[in-house]
N, C-alpha and C positions, 0 to 999 in steps of 0.2 A: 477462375471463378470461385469464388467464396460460398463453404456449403452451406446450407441450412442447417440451424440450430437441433433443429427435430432428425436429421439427417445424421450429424455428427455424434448426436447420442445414440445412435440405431449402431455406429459403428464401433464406437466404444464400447456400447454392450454385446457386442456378436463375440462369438466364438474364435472366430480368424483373427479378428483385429488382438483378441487378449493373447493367443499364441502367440503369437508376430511380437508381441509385447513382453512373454515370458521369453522366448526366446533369446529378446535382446538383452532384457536383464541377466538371463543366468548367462549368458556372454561376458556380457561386464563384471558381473560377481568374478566369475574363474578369470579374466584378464585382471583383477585387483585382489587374486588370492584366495579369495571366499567362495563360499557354497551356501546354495539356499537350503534348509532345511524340513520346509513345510509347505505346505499348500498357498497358492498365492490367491490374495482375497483383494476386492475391488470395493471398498466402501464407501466413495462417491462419483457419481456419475453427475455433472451439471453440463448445460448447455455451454459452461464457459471453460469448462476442463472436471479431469475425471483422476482418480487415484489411485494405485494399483500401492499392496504393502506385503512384505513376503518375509518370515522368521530365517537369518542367518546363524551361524554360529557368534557372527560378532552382534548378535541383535538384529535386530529390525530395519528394513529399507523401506524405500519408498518411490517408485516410479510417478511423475508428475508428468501431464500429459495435456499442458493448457490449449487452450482455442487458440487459434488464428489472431482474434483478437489481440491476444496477451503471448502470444508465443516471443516475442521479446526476453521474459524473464527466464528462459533457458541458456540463450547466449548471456546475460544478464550476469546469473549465478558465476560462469566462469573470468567474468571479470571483476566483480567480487573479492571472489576467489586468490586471485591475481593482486588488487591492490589495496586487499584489511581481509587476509583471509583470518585473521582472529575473531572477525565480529556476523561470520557467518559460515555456513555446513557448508564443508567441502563436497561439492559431487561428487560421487563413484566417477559419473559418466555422463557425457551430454548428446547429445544426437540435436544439431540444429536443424538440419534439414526435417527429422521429425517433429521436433520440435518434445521431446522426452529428454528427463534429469532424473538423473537416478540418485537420489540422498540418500544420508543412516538419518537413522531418526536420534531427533534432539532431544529426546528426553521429556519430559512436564513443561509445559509451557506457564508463564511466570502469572499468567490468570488463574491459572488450577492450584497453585502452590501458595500465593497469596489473596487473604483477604483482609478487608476496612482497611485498615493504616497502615498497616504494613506495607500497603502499596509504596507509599511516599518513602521509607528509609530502601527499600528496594529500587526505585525510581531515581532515587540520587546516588544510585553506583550504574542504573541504566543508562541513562539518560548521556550522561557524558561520553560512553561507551559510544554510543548514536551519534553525537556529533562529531567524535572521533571521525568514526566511520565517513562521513560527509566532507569533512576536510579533506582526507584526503584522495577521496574522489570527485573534486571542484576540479581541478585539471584535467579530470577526464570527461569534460561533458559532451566534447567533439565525438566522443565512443560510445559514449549512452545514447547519444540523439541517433546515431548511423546504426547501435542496435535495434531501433524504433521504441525509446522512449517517449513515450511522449513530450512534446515542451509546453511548458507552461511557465516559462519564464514571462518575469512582467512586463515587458514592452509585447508580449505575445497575448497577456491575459486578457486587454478588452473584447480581443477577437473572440476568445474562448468564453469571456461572459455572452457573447452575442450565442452562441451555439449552445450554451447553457440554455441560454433564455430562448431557443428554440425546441430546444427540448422539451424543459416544462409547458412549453406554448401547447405542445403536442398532448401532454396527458390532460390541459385544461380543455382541449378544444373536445377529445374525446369522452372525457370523465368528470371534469371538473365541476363546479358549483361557482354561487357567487362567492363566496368567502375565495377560494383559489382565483377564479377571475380576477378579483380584489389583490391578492397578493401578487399575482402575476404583475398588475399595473403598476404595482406599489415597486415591486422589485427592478422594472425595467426605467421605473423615471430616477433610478441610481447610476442610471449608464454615462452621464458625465462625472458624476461622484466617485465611480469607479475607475474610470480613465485616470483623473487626478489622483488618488491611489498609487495606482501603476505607476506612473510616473514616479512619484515617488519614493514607492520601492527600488525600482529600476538606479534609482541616486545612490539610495541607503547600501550602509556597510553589511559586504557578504555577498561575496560570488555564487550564482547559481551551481546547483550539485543535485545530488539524487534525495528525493521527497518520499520517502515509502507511501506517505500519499493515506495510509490504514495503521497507524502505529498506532498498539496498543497491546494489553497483558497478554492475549493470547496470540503474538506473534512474534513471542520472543521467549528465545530460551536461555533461562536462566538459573541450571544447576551450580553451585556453588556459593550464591549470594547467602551472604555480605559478604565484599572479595572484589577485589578486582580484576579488569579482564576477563568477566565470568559469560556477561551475554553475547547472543547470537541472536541475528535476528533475519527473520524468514517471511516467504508469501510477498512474492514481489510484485507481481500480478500489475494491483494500480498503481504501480510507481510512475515518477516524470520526475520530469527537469524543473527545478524549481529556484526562486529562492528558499533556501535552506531552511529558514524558519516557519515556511511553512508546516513545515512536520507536527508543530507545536498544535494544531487548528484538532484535531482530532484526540491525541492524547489526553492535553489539558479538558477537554470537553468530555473524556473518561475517567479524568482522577475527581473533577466535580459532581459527576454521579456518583462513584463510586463513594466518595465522599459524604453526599447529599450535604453539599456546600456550596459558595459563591467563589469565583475565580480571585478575588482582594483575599480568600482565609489564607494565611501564614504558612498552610500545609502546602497547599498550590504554589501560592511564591517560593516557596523553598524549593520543590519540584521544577517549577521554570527557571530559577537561576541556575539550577544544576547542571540543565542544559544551555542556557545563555554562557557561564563563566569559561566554557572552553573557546569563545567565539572573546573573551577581553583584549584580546592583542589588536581586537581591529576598531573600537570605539567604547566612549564609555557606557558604563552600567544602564542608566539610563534613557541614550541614544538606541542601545542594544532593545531594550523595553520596546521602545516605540516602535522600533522596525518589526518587531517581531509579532506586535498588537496588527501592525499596517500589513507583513504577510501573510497571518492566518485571515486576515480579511479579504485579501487578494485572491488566499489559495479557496477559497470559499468554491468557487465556479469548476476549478479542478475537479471535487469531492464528488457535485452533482453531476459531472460529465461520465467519474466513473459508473456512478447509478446509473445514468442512461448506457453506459455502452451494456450492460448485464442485464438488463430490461429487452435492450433490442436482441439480446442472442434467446430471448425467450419468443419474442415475435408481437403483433400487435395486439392481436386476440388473448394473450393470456391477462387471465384475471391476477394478480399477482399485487400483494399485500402492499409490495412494495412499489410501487407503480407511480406514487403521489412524490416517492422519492427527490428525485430532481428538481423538484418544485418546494417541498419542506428544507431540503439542504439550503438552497438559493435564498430562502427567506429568511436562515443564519445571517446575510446582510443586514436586514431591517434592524436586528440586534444591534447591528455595530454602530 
C-alpha cells in the first residue's frame, strides 16, 4: 500500500527516519574510505523526495531519498554508472530496497556558472555529451523499462496523451474557467493529429533510449567547460523511454528564454545541431530536423504527466501555483 504524501513527509522529517539515514550513510562513507566531518543538514523535504547533505574530507555528499513515485532513479544512477559512467556522479552507495543514493557533490551547476550567451558556446560542448550518453543506452532499454522507467515510446504515446488529457480534464473540472475549458477542447480534438504523429515518429530514424525528460542548466554539471568530456548530468527523477529527441522539447524551450528569442535565431540552430550531428550516421541533416520538430511534439504529453504525477503526491486539496500545470504543458500542442 502506497503512503500518503502528508505521511511520508512526517517521516522524513522525524528524528528516527534521519538516524536510520545517518547511520547508513556514515556506513557507506567508512566502506568507500571516508569520514563525515560535520553535522548532517536536510535542506529539502518534498512530498516527492527529500535531501539529506553532510561535509567530508573529500567534500560534500548527498543522500537522495525519492518517493515511491520516482524511486526508479536509484537503481537508475547504477546503471548509468555502468554504461557512460563519464557523463554522470558515481554513487558512493545505493540501497534499492530503500530506495537511498548516496552522491559527492558535483560542484556549480552549469545555470549558476553561465549567463545570456554564453549559454549556447557551453551548450555546444553539452549537448553532444547528452547524446553520447543516449546512444549508448539505446540497447539498454529492456533495463530501463524493468527498472520502472517510464515508457513513452511513440507507438505508447496516444495512450499517454489520453491520461494526459485526463489529467488536465481533472484540474479543469475542479478549478478551471472558460478559457481552460476552451483549451482543453481545443487540445483533445488533436487526438487524431497526434496519433498520426506517433506514427510517424515510430518510422523516423533513432531508437528509443533514456529522455531526461527535465534537461536544462541547472541539472548539469559542468566544471571545466570549454573542454571536452567535461558534463554530468543528474536528477533523474522524470526520466522515460523515449524517442531520443525528445530531450530537445524542454531545453530548446530554455535557451529561447534565456535568450529572449524565437526558435529560427542562429544561436538556437547552432545549439540544436550540436546535439542532432552526433545522431548523422543514421539520416540526413534535414530528415534529422524533422524527426526531431515531430518528437518534442510527441514528447509534449510526457512533460504534462510528470506535472501531474507531483501535483498528485501533494493531494487534491492543495492550492498549489502550479496546479494549471498539466493543462498549460498540453496546450504547447496548439503551438505546434
Amino acid at each position: 500500500m502506497q503512503v500518503p504524501a502528508s505521511s511520508r513527509v512526517q517521516v522524513w522529517a522525524s528524528a528516527p527516519w534521519r538516524a536510520r539515514a545517518a547511520a547508513w550513510m556514515d556506513e557507506q562513507l567508512a566502506g568507500a574510505g571516508m569520514k563525515r566531518t560535520g553535522e548532517i543538514e536536510q535542506p529539502r523535504i518534498r512530498p516527492w523526495g527529500t535531501v539529506l547533505v553532510a561535509p567530508t574530507e573529500r567534500g560534500r555528499v548527498w543522500l537522495k531519498a525519492p518517493a515511491p513515485e520516482t524511486a526508479f532513479e536509484v537503481a537508475l544512477y547504477e546503471l548509468l554508472q555502468r554504461v557512460a559512467p563519464e557523463h554522470v556522479l558515481a554513487p558512493i552507495a545505493a540501497d534499492v530496497a530503500r530506495s537511498w543514493v548516496l552522491l559527492p557533490d558535483g560542484g556549480p551547476v552549469l545555470g549558476e556558472r553561465i549567463t545570456g550567451t554564453e549559454i549556447v558556446d557551453a551548450l555546444l560542448v553539452v549537448l553532444p555529451e547528452y547524446a553520447q550518453l543516449q546512444r549508448a543506452l539505446a540497447p539498454h532499454v529492456d533495463s530501463l523499462l524493468s527498472l520502472g522507467v517510464a515508457d513513452m515510446r511513440a507507438e505508447i504515446m496516444p495512450r499517454r496523451f489520453d491520461e494526459a488529457l485526463d489529467a488536465a480534464a481533472d484540474y479543469v473540472d475542479r478549478r478551471g474557467g472558460k478559457a481552460e475549458r476552451a483549451t482543453h477542447r481545443r487540445v483533445a480534438a488533436l487526438r487524431g493529429v497526434f496519433g498520426a504523429w506517433c506514427e510517424q515518429l515510430a518510422a523516423a530514424p533513432g531508437p528509443p533510449s533514456l529522455d531526461h525528460n527535465d534537461l536544462h542548466p541547472w541539472n548539469v554539471f559542468a566544471d571545466g567547460l570549454p573542454g571536452a568530456k567535461a558534463a554530468k548530468f543528474y536528477d533523474w527523477g522524470d526520466s522515460v523511454v523515449a524517442h531520443p529527441f525528445s530531450s530537445m522539447l524542454v531545453i530548446r524551450r530554455v535557451v529561447r528564454h534565456m535568450l529572449d528569442t524565437t526558435y529560427d535565431d542562429p544561436d538556437v540552430l547552432r545549439v540544436r545541431d550540436s546535439y542532432l550531428d552526433v545522431f548523422s550516421d543514421l539520416a540526413p541533416h534535414t530528415e534529422l530536423v524533422e524527426t526531431m520538430e515531430l518528437a518534442c511534439r510527441v514528447g509534449i504529453p510526457a512533460r504534462a504527466l510528470v506535472w501531474d504525477r507531483a501535483l498528485r503526491t501533494l493531494g487534491p486539496d492543495d492550492h498549489s501555483e502550479d496546479a494549471s500545470a498539466p493543462l498549460e504543458t498540453l496546450a504547447w500542442l496548439l503551438d505546434a
